[in-house]
N, C-alpha and C positions, 0 to 999 in steps of 0.2 A: 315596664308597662308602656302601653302605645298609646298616647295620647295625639287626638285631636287642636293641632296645636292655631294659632292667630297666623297669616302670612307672612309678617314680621319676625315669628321666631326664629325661621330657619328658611334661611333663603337660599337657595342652591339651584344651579343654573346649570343645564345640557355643556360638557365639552367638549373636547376629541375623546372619540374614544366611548369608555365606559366612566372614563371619569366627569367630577359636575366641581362646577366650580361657585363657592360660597363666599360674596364679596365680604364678611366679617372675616374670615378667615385668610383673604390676602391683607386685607388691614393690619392683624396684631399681629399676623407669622414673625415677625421680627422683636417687636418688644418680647413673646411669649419665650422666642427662644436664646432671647438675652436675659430673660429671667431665672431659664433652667440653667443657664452657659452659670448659673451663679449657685443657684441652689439646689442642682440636682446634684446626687451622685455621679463619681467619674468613670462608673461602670460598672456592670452586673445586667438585672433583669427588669426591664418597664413596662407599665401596663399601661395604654391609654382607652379609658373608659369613653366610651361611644365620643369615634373618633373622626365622626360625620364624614366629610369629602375626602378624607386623608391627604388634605394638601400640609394640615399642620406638622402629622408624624415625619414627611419625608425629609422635612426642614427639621425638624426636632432629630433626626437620625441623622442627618448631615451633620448638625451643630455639635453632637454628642456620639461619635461613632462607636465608642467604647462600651455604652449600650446596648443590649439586645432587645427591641420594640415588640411588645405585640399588641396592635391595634384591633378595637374588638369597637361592635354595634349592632344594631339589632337589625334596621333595616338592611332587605339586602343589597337591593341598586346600589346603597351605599357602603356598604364590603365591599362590591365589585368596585367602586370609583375608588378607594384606597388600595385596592390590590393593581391597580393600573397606575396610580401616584408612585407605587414603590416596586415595581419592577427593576430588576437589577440595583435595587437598594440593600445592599445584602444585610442589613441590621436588623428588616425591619421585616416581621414574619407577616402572611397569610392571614389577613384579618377571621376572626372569630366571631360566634352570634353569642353576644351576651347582655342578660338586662341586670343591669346590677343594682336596680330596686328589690330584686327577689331574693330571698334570704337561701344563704348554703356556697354562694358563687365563690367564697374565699377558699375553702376545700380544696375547691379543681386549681386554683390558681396561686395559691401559698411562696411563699419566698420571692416578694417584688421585692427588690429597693428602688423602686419610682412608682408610685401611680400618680399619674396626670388626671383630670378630671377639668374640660373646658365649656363653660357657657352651658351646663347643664340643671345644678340646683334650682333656678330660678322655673324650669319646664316641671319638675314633680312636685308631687304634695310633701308635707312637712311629713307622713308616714316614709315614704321612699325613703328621703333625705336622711331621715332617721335610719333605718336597714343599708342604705348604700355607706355610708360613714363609718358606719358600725364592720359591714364586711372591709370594707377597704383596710379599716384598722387591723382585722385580722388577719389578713393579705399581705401584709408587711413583714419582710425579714428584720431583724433588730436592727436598729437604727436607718431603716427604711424609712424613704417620706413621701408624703402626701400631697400632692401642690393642686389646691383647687382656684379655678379661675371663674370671672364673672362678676355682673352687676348683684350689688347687695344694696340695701338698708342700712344706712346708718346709725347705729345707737335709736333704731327702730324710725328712723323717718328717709324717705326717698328726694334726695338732694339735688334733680336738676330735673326739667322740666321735661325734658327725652325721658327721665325713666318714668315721671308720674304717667306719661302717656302707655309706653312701654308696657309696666305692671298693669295700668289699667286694662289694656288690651288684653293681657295673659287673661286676668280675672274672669273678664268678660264672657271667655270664652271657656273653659274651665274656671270655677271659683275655688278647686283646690291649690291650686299653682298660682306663683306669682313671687315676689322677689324676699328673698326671705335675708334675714337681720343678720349684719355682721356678728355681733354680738352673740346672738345665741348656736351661730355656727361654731365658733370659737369653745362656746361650750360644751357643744356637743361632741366636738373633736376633743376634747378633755377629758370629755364624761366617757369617752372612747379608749383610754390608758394612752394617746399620743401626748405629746409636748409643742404649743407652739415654738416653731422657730421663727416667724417671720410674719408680719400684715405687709404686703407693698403695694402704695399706691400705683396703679397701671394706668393707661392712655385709656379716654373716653367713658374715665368717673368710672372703671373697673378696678374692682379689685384683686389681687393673689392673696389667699391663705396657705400658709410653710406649716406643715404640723411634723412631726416624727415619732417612731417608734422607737423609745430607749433600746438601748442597747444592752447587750450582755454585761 
């Protein structure tokens, strides 16, 4: 779903080209793919769920070339800026239109062993969140993982003063969305048949959730 979002959410900027470039995502490109350099899989099939500018997949297919990328989003100026990020990136396929709040998208896209998921949960309602977790879980090949990134709630309180602003703003603008709780993420990827592997603290009071799909 396409939500009306605060100018703070998504900030993206005209570049060469067709591509746009989004200063959050020159920020953590490097912690994000020192994180996967650790917990992703060493090869197979990866999904990245709305994958905004695709400056982050190019660096993510660089760092893990043994993967094969398919970066998907709904808007399209923003396909076309990821399909301009990875030309002559041979890892990293042809972005796709996909809203993975909508229930059935694991179907088409079955046997990942990676789905990524960045700086997203905090933009839909606790419904989406719920139906995107749920598909993704089923989108996993056995011992597939899950690595979701992003500002969360703490044990249900927001712990620095950037995000009280932040969330506020979400709310403000939409009152469905807004920065949803470590905690019951955690559960929800539980109540989903995955297995936490992993909480990590990330740069800029972010966090990473590790979840996986047991294996055979």
């Amino acid at each position: 779903m396409t939500r009306k979002l605060p100018p703070t959410a998504s900030i993206a900027t005209p570049g060469e080209g067709a591509r746009l470039v989004a200063p959050s995502a020159e920020r953590n490109s490097r912690a994000l793919c020192d994180l996967l350099e650790q917990m992703a899989p060493r090869s197979g099939r990866a999904l990245e769920i709305a994958s905004g500018t695709g400056q982050h997949i190019t660096a993510f297919a660089s760092r893990l070339p043994n993967l094969h990328w398919q970066p998907s989003e709904i808007d399209a100026d923003r396909r076309a800026s990821i399909d301009a990020y990875s030309v002559g990136v041979d890892n990293v396929a042809t972005a796709i239109s996909l809203d993975a709040t909508v229930p059935g998208w694991s179907k088409r896209h079955s046997g990942q062993d990676l789905i990524v998921l960045i700086n997203l949960l905090h933009l839909i309602s606790d419904d989406e969140v719920f139906t995107l977790i749920r598909e993704a879980a089923q989108a996993l090949a056995p011992s597939g993982r899950f690595v979701i990134y992003g500002p969360f709630k703490r044990g249900g309180e927001l712990t620095s003063a950037g995000d009280e602003r932040f969330h506020a703003s979400l709310a403000e603008q939409d009152p469905e969305i807004g920065y949803k709780d470590d905690f019951d993420m955690i559960d929800q990827l539980q109540d989903a048949g995955l297995e936490m592997v992993s909480v990590v603290e990330m740069p800029a009071n972010n966090l990473s959730l590790i979840a996986q799909l047991p294996g055979f």
